[in-house]
C-alpha positions in Angstrom: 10.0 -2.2 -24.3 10.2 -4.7 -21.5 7.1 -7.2 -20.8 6.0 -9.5 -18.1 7.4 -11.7 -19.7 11.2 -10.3 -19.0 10.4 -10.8 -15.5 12.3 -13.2 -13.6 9.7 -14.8 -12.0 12.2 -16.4 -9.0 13.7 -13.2 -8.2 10.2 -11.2 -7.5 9.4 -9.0 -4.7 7.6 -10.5 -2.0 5.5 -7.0 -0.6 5.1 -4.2 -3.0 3.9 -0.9 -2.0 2.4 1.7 -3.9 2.0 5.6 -2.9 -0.8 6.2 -5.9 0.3 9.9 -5.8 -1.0 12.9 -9.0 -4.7 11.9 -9.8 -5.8 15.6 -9.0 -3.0 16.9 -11.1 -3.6 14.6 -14.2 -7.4 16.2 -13.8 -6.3 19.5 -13.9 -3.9 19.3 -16.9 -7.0 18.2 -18.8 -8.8 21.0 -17.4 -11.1 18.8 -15.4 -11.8 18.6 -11.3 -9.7 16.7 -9.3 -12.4 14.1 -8.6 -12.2 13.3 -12.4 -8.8 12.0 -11.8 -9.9 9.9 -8.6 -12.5 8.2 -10.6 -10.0 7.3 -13.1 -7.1 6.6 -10.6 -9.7 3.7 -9.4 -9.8 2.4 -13.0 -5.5 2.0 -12.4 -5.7 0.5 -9.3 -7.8 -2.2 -10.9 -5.4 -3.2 -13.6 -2.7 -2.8 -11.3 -4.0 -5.1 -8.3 -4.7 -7.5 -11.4 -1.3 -7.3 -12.7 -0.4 -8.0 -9.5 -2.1 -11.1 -9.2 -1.1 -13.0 -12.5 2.4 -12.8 -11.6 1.8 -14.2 -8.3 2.8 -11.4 -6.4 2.1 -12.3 -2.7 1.6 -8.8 -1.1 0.4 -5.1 -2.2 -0.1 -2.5 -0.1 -1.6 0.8 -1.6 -1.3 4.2 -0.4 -5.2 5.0 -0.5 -6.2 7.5 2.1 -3.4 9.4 4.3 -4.0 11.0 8.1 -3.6 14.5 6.3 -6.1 13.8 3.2 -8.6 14.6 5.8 -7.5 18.4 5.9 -8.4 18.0 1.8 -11.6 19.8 0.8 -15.0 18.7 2.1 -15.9 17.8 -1.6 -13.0 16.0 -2.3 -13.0 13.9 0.6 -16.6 13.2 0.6 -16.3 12.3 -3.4 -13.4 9.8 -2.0 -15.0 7.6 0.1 -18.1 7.9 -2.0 -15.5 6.2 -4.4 -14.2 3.5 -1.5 -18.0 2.3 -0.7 -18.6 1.9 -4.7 -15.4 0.6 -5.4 -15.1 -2.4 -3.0 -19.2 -3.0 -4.3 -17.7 -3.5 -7.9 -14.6 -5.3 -7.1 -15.6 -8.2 -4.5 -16.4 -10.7 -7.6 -13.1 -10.0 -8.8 -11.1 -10.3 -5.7 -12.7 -13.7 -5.5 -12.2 -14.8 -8.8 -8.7 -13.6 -8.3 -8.1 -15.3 -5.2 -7.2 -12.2 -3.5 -7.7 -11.6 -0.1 -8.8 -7.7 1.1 -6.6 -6.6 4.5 -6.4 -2.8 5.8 -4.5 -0.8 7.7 -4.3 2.8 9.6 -7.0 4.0 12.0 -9.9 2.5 9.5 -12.7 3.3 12.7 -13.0 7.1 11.7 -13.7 6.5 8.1 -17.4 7.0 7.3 -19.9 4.2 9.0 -20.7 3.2 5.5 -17.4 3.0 4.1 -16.2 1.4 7.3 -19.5 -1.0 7.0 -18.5 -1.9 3.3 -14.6 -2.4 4.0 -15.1 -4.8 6.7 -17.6 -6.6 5.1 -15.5 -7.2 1.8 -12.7 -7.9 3.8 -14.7 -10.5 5.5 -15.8 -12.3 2.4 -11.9 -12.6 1.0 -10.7 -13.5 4.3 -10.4 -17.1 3.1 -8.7 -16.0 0.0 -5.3 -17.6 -0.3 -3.3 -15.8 -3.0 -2.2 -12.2 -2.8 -3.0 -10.1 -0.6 -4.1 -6.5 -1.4 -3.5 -3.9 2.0 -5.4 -0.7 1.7 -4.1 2.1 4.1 -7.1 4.0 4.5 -6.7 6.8 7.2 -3.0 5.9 7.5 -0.1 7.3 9.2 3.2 6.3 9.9 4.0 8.7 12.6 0.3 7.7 14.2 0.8 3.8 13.5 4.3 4.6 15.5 2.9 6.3 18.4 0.4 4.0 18.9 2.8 1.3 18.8 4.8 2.8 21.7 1.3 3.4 23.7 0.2 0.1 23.4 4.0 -1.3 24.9 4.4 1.7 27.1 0.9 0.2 28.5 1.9 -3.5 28.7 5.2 -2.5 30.1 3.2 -0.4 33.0 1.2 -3.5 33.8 4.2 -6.2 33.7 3.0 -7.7 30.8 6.2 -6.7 29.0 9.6 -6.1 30.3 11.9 -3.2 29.3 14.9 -5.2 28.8 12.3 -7.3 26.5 11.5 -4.5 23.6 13.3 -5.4 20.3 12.5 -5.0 16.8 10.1 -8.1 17.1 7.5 -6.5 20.0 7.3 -3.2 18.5 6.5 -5.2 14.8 4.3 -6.7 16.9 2.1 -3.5 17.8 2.7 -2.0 14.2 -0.8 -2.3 12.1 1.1 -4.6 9.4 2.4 -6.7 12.2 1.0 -10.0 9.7 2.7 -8.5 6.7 6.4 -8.8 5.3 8.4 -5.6 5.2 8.4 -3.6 2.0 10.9 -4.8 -0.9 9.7 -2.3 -3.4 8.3 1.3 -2.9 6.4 3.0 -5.7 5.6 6.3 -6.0 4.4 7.9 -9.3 3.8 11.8 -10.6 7.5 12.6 -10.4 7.7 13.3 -6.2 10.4 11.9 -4.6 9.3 11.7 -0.8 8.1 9.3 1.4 5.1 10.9 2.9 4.3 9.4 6.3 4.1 5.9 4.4 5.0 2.8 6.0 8.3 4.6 7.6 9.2 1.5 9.8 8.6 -1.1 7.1 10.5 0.3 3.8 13.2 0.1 5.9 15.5 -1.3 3.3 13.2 -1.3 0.8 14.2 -0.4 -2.7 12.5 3.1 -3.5 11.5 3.5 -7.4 10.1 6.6 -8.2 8.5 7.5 -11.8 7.3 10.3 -13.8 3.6 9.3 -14.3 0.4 10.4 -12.6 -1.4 7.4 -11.0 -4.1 7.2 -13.8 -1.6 7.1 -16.5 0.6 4.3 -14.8 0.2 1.2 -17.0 1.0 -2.7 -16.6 4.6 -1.2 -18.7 5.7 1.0 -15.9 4.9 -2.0 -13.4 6.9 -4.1 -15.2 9.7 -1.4 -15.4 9.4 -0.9 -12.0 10.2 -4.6 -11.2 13.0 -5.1 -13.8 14.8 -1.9 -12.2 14.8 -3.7 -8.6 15.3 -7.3 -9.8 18.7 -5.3 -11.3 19.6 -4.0 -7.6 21.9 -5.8 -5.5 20.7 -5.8 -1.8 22.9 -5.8 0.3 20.7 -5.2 3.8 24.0 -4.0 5.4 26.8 -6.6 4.0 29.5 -5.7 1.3 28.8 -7.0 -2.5 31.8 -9.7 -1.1 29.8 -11.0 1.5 26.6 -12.0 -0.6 28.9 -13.4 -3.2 
């Protein structure tokens, strides 16, 4: 069984991201609600974000609260961000002590005013955090981070702030929500799906996708380190022929 310790610590991703996916179908295996396996899932992303940290991983970004969740039921969503407010509570001594800095991302102004209060105020007291930093998309959307990219240019363009010859890759990074974070090296997704989901669809790019049969609550520092072995053994070629890197 492979340890942190059988990581190559030069050869590890720069951005992780994680789509923290089976917490309602661990509960019901066990015969318990789903918001059993929320409350646990928190307990994982604890470790994980942790785990993180000691190997000096410099950027996380965790799947936490999609566009569609909101169509989930009203219990289940209130129960949710019930969670978020007591979660970032309990964790702000620990993102300190970890040097961790807390950044989100998706369209965080129609979360509840207290969870909204409580993630902005966290964020605030990590801001001068200088180690890794830990992206929640909360209220996230590809498709909507997209199209409001292309508003926001369409906008600029229509008042001569921007040119049309001028839009590259670069502007529309620019108006993405992670436009201060590093596109995705590694993808994540646990409980055995193998899709995407309206997740960061601009930035895992060429990002190597790792997908493993666990439910979020029952992924463990092993599978991380598994997870990080398996890319550390893929070549990336972004493009080029095996000749060309050699």
């Amino acid at each position: 069984m492979d340890t942190i310790g059988d990581i190559d610590k030069g050869k590890l991703p720069k951005h992780i991201a994680i789509i923290m996916d089976g917490n309602g179908r661990w509960a019901k295996q066990k015969g318990k609600l789903r918001v059993f396996g929320h409350e646990h899932g928190v307990k994982t992303v604890r470790e994980t974000v942790e785990n993180c940290a000691n190997l000096k991983l410099q950027y996380l970004t965790l799947y936490t609260f999609s566009t569609e969740n909101w169509n989930r039921p009203k219990f289940e969503v209130e129960t949710l961000m019930k969670l978020l407010v007591s979660s970032l509570r309990k964790e702000l001594k620990t993102l300190n002590k970890n040097n961790i800095r807390l950044n989100a991302i998706g369209n965080i102004t129609s979360l509840p005013s207290k969870a909204y209060k409580e993630l902005l105020e966290v964020m605030e007291k990590t801001a001068g955090n200088s180690g890794m930093t830990l992206t929640l998309a909360l209220s996230y959307g590809a498709r909507e981070e997209l199209t409001s990219a292309v508003k926001q240019i369409s906008t600029k363009v229509k008042n001569n702030i921007i040119s049309v010859e001028n839009i590259d890759e670069t502007i529309i990074n620019n108006h993405l929500y992670t436009h201060d974070l590093p596109d995705v090296d590694l993808l994540i997704r646990t409980s055995g799906e193998r899709r995407i989901s309206n997740f960061l669809l601009w930035q895992i790019a060429y990002a190597e996708l790792y997908f493993i049969d666990v439910f979020w609550p029952d992924f463990s520092e092993h599978h991380l380190v598994e997870a990080i072995i398996n890319y550390q053994n893929r070549e990336r070629r972004f493009g080029k022929t095996s000749e060309q890197l050699n």
